[in-house]
mmCIF file as Biopython writes it, N, C-alpha, C and O atoms, coordinates in Angstrom:
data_model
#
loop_
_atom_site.group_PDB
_atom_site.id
_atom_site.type_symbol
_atom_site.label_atom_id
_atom_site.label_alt_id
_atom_site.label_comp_id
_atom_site.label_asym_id
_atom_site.label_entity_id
_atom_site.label_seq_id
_atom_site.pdbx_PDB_ins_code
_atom_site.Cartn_x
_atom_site.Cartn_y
_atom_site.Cartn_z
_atom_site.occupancy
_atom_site.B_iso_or_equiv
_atom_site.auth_seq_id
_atom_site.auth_asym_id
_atom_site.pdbx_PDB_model_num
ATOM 1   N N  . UNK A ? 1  ? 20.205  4.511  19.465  1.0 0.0 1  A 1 
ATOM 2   C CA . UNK A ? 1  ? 19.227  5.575  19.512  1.0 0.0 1  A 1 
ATOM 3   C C  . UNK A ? 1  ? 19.885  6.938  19.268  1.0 0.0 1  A 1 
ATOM 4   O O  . UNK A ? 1  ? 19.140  7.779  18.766  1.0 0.0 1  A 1 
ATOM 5   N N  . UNK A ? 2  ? 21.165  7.317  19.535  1.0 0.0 2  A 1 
ATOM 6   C CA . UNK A ? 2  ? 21.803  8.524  19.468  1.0 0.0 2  A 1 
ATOM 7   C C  . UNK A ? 2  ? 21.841  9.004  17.899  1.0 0.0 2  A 1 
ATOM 8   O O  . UNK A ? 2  ? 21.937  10.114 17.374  1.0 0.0 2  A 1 
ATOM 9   N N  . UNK A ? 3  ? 21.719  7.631  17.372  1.0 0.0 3  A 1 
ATOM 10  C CA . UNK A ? 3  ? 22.320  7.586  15.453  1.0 0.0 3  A 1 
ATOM 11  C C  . UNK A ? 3  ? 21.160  8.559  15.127  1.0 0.0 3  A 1 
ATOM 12  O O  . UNK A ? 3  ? 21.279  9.626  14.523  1.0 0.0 3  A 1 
ATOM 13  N N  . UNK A ? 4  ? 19.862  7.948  15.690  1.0 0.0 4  A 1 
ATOM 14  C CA . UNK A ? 4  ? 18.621  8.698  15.300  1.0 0.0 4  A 1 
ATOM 15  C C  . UNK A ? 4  ? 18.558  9.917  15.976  1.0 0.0 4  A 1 
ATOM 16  O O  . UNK A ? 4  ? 17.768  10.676 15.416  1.0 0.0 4  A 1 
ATOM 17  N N  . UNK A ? 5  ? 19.037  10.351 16.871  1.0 0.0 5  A 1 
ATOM 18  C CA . UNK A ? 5  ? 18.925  11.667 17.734  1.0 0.0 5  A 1 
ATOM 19  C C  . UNK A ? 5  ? 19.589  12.606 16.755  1.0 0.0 5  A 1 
ATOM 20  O O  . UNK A ? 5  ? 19.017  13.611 16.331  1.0 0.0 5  A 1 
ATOM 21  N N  . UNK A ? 6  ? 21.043  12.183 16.344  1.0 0.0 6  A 1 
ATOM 22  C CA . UNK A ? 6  ? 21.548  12.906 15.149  1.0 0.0 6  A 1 
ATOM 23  C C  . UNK A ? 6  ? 21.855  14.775 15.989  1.0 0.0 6  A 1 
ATOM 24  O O  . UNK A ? 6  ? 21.560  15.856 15.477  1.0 0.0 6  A 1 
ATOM 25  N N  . UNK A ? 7  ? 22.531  14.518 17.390  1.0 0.0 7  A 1 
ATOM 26  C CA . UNK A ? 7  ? 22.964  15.625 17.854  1.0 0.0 7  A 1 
ATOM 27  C C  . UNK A ? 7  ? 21.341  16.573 18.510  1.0 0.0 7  A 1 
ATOM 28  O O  . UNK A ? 7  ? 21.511  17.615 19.143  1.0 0.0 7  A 1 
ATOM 29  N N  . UNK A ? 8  ? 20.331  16.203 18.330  1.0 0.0 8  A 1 
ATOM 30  C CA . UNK A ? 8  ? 19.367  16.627 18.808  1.0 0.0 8  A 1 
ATOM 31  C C  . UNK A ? 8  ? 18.839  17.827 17.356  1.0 0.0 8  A 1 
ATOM 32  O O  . UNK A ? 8  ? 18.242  18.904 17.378  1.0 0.0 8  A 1 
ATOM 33  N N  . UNK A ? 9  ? 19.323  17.114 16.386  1.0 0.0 9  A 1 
ATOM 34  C CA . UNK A ? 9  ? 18.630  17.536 14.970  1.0 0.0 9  A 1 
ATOM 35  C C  . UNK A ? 9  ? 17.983  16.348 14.154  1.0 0.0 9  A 1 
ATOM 36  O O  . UNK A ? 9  ? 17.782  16.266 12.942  1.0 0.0 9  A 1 
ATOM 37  N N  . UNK A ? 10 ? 17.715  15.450 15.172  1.0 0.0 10 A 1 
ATOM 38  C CA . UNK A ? 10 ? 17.095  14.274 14.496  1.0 0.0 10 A 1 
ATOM 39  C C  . UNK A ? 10 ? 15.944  14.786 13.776  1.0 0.0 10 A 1 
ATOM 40  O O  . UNK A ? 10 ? 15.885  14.940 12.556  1.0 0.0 10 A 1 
ATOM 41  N N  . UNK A ? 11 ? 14.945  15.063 14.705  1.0 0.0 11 A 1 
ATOM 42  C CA . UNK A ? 11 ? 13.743  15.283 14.546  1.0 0.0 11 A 1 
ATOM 43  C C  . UNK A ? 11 ? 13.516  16.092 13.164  1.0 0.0 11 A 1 
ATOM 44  O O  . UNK A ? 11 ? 12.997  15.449 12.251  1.0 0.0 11 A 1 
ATOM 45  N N  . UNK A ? 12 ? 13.856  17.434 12.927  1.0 0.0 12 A 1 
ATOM 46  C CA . UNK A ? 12 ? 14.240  18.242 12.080  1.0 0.0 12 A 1 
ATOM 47  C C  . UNK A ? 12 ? 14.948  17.112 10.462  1.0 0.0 12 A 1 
ATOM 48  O O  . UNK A ? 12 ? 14.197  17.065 9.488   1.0 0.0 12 A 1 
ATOM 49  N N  . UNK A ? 13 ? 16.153  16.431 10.390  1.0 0.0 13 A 1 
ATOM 50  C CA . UNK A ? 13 ? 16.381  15.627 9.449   1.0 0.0 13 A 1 
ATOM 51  C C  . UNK A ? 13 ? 15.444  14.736 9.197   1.0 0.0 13 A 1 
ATOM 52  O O  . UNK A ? 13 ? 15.005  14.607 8.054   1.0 0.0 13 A 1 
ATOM 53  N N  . UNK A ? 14 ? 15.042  14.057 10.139  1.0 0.0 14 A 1 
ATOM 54  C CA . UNK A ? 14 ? 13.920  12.870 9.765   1.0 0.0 14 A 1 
ATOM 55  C C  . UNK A ? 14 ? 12.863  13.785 9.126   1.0 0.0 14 A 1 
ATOM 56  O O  . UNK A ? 14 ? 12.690  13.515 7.937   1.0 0.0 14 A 1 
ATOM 57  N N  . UNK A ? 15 ? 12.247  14.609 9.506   1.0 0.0 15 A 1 
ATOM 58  C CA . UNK A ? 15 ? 11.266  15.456 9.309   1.0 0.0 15 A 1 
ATOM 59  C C  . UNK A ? 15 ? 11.352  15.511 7.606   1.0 0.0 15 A 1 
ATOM 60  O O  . UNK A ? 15 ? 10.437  15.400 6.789   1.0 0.0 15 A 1 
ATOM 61  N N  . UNK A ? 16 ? 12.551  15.689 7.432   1.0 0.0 16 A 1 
ATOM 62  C CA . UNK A ? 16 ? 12.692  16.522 6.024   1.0 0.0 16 A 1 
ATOM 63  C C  . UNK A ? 16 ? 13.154  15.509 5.034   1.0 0.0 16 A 1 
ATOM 64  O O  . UNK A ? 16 ? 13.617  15.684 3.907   1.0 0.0 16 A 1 
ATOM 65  N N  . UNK A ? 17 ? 12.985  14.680 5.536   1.0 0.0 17 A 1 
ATOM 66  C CA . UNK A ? 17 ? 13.832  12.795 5.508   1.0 0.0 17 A 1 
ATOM 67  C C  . UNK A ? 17 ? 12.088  12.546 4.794   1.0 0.0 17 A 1 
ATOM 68  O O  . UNK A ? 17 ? 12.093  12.376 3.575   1.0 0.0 17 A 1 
ATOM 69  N N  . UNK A ? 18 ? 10.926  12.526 5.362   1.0 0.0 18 A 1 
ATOM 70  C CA . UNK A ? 18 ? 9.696   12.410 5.644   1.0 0.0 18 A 1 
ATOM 71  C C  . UNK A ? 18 ? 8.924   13.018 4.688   1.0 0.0 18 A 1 
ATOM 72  O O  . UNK A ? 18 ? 8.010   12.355 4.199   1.0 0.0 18 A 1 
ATOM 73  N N  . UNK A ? 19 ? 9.145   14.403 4.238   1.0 0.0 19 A 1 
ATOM 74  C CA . UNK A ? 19 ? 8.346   14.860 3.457   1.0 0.0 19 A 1 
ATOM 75  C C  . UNK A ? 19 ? 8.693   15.111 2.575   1.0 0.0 19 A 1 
ATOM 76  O O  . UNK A ? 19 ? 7.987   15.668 1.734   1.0 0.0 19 A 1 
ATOM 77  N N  . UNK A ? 20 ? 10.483  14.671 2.310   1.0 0.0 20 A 1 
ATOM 78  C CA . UNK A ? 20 ? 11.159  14.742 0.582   1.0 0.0 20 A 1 
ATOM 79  C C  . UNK A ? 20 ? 10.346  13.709 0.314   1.0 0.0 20 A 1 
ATOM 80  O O  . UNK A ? 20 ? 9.773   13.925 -0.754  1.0 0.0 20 A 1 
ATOM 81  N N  . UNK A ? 21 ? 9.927   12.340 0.956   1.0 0.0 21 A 1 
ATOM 82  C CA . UNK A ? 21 ? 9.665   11.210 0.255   1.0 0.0 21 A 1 
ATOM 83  C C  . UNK A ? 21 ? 8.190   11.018 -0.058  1.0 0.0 21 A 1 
ATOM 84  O O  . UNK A ? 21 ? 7.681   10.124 -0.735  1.0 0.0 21 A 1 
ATOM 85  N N  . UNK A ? 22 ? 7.548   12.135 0.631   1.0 0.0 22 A 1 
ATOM 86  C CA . UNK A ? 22 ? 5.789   12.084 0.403   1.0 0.0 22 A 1 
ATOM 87  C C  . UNK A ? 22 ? 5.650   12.693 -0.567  1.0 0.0 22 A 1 
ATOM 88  O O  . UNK A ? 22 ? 4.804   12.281 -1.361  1.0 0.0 22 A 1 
ATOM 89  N N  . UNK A ? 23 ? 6.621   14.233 -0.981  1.0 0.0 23 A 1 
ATOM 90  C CA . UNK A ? 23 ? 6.342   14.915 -2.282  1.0 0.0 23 A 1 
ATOM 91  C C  . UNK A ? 23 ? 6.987   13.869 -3.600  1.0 0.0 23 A 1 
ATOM 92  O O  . UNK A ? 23 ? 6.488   13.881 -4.725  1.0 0.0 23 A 1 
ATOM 93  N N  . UNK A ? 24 ? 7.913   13.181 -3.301  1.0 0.0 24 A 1 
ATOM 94  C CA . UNK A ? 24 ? 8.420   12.340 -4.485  1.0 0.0 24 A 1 
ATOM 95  C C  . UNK A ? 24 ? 6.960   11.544 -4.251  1.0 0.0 24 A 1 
ATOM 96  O O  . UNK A ? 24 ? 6.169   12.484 -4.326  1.0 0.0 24 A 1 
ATOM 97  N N  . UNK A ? 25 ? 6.333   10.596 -4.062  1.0 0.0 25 A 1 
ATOM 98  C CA . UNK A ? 25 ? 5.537   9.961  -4.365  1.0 0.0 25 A 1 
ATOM 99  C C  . UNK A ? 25 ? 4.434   9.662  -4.538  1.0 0.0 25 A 1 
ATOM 100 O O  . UNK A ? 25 ? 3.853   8.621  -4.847  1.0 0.0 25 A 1 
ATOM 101 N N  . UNK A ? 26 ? 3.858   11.717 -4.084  1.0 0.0 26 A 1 
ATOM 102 C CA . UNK A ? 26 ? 2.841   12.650 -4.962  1.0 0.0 26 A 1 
ATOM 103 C C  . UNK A ? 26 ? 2.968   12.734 -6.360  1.0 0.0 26 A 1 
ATOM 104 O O  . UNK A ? 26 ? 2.106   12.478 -7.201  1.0 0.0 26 A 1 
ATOM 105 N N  . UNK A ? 27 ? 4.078   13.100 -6.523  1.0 0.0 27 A 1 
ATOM 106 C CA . UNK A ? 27 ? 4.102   13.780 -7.535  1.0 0.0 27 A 1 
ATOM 107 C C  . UNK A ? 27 ? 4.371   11.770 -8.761  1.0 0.0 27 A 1 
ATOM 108 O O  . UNK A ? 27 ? 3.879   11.658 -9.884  1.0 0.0 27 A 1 
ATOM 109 N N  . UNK A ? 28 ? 4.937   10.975 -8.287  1.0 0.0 28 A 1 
ATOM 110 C CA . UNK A ? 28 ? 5.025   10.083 -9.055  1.0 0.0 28 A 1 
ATOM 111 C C  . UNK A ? 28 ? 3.512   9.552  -9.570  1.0 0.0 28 A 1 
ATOM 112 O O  . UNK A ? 28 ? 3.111   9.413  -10.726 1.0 0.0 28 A 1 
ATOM 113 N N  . UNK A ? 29 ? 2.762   9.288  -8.197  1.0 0.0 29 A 1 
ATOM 114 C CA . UNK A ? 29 ? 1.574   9.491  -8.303  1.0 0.0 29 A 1 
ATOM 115 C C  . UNK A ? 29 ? 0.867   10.025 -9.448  1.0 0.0 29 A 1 
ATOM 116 O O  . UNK A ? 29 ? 0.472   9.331  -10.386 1.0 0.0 29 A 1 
ATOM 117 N N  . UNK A ? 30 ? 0.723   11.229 -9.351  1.0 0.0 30 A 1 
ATOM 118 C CA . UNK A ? 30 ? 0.047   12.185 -10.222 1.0 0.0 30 A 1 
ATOM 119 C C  . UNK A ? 30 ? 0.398   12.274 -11.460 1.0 0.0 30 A 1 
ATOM 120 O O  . UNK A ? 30 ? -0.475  12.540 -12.286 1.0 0.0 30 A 1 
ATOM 121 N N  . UNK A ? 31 ? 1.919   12.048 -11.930 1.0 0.0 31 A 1 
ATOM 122 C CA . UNK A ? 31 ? 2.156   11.625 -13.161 1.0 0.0 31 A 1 
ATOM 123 C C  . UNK A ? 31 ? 2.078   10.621 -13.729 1.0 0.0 31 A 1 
ATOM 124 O O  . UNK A ? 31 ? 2.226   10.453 -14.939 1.0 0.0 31 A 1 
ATOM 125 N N  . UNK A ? 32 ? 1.755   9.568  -12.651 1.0 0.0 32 A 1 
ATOM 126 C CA . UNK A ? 32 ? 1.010   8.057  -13.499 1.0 0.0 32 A 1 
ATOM 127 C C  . UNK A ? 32 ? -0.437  8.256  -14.042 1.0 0.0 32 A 1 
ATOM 128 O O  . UNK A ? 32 ? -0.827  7.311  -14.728 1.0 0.0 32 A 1 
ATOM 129 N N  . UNK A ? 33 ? -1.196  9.145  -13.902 1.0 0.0 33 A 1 
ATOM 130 C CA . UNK A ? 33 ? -2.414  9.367  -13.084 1.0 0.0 33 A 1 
ATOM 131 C C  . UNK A ? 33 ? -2.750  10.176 -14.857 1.0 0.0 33 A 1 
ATOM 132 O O  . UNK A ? 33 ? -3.564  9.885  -15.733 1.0 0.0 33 A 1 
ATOM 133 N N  . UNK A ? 34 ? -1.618  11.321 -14.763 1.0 0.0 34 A 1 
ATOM 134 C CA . UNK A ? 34 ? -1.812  12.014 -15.877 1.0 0.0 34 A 1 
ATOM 135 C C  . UNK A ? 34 ? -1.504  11.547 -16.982 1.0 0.0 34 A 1 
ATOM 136 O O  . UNK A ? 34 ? -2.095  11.912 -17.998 1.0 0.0 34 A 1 
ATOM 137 N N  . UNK A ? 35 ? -0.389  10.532 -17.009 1.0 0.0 35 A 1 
ATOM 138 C CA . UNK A ? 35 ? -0.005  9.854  -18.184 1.0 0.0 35 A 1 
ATOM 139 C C  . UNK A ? 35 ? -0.978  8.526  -18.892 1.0 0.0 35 A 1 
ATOM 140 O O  . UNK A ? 35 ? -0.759  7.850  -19.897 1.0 0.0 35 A 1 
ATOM 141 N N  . UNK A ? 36 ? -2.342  8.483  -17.714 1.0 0.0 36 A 1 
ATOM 142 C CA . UNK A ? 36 ? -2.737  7.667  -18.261 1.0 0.0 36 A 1 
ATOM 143 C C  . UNK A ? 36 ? -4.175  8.488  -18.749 1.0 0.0 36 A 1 
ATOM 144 O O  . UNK A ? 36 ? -4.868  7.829  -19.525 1.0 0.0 36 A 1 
ATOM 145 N N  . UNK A ? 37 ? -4.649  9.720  -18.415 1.0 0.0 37 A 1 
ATOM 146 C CA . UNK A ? 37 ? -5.222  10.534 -18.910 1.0 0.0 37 A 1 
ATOM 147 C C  . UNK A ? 37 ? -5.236  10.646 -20.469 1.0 0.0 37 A 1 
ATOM 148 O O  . UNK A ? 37 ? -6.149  10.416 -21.262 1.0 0.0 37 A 1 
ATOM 149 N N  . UNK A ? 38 ? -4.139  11.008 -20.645 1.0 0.0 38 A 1 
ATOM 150 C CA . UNK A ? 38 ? -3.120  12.045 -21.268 1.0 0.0 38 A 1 
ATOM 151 C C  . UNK A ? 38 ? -3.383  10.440 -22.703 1.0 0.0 38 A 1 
ATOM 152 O O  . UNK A ? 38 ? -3.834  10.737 -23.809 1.0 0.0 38 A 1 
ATOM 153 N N  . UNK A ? 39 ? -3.164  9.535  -22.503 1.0 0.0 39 A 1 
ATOM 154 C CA . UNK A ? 39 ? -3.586  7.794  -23.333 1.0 0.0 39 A 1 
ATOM 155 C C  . UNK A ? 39 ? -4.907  8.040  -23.825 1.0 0.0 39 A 1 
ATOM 156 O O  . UNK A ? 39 ? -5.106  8.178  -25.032 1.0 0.0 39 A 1 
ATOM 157 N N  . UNK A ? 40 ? -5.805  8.102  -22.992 1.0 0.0 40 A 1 
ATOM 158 C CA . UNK A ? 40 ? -6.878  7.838  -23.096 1.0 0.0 40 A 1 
ATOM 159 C C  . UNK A ? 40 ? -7.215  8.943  -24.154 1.0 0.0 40 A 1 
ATOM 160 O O  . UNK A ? 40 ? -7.321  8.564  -25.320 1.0 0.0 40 A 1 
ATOM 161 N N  . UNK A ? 41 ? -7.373  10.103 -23.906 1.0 0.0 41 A 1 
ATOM 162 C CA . UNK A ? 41 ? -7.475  10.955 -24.697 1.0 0.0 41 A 1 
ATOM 163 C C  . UNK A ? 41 ? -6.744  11.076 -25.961 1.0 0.0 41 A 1 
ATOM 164 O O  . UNK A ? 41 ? -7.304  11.647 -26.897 1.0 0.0 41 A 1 
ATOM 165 N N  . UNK A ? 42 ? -5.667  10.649 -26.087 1.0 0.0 42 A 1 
ATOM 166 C CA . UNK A ? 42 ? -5.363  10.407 -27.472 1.0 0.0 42 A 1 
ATOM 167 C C  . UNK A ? 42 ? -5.824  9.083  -28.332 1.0 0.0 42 A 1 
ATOM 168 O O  . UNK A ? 42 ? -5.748  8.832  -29.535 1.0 0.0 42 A 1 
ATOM 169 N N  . UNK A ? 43 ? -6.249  8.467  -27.400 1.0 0.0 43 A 1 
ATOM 170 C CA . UNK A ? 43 ? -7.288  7.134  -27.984 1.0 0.0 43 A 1 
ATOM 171 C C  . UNK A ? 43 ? -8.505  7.675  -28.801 1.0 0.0 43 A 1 
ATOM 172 O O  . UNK A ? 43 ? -9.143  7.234  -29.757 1.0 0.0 43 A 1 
ATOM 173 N N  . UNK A ? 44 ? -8.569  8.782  -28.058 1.0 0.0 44 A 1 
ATOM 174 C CA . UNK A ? 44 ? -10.148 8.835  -28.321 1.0 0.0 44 A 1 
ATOM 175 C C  . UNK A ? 44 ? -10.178 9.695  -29.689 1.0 0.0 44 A 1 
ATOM 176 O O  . UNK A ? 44 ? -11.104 9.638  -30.499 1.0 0.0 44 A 1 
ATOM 177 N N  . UNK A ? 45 ? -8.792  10.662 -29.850 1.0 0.0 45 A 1 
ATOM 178 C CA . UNK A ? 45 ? -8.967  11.080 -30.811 1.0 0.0 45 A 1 
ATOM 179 C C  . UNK A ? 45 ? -8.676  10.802 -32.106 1.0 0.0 45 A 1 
ATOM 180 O O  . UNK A ? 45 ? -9.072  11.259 -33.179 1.0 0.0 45 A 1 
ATOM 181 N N  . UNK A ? 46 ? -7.374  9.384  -31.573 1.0 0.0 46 A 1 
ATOM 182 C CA . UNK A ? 46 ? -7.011  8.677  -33.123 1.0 0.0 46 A 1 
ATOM 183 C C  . UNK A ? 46 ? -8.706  7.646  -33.754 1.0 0.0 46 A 1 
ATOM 184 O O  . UNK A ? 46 ? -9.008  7.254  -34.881 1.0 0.0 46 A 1 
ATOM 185 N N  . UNK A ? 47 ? -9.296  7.552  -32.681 1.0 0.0 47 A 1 
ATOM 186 C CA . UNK A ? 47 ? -10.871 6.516  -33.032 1.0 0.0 47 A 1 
ATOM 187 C C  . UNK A ? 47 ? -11.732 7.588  -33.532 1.0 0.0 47 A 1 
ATOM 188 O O  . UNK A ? 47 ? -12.597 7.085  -34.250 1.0 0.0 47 A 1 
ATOM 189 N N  . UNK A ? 48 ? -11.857 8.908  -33.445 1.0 0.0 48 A 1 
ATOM 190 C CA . UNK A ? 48 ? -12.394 9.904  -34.107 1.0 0.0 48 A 1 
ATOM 191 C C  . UNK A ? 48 ? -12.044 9.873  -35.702 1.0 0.0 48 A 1 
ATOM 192 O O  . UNK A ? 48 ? -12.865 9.616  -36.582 1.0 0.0 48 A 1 
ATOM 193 N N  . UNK A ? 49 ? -10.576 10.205 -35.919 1.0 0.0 49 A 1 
ATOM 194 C CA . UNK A ? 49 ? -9.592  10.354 -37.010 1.0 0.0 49 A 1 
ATOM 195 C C  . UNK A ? 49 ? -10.606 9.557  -37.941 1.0 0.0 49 A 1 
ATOM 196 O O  . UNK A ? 49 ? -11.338 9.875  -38.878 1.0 0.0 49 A 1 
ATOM 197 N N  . UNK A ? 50 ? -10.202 7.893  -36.983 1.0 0.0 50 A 1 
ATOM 198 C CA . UNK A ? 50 ? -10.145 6.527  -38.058 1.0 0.0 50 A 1 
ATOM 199 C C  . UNK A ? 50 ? -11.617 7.010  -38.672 1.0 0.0 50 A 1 
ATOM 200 O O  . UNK A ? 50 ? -11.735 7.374  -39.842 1.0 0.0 50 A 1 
ATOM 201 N N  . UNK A ? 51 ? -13.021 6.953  -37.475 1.0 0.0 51 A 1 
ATOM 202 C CA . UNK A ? 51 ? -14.248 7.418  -37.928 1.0 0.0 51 A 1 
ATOM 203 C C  . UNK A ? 51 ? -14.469 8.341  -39.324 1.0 0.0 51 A 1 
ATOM 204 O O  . UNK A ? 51 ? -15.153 8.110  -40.321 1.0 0.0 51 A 1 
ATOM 205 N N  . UNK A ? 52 ? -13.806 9.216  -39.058 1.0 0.0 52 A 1 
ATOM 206 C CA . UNK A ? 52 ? -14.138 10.176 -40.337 1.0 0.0 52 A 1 
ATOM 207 C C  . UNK A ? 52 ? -13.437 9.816  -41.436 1.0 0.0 52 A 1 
ATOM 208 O O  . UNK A ? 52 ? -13.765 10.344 -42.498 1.0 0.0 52 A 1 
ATOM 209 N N  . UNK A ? 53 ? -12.561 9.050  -41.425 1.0 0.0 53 A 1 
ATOM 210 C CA . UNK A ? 53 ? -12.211 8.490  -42.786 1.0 0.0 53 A 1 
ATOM 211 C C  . UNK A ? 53 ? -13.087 7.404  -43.790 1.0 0.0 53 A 1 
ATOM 212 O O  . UNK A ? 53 ? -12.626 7.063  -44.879 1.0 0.0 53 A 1 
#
C-alpha cells in the first residue's frame, strides 16, 4: 500500500496517472469518429464526380 501512497503524493500522481489516460482516449476517440466522417464525405463527393460524368 505505501507503493501506492507514493510518499503521500499518491493521490496527486494517480490523479494525473487518471486524466493523462482519459484525455488520450478522448481524443483517440474523436479522431476515429472524425476519420470516419471525414470517409464518408469524400464518398459522397467522388459518387457526385462519377454522376456528372
Amino acid at each position: 500500500m505505501d507503493a501506492m501512497a507514493m510518499g503521500n503524493y499518491g493521490m496527486y500522481v494517480w490523479s494525473c496517472f487518471g486524466i493523462t489516460l482519459a484525455v488520450i482516449l478522448i481524443s483517440d476517440v474523436r479522431a476515429r469518429l472524425r476519420h470516419k466522417q471525414v470517409y464518408r464525405e469524400i464518398e459522397v463527393r467522388i459518387k457526385a464526380l462519377e454522376e456528372r460524368k
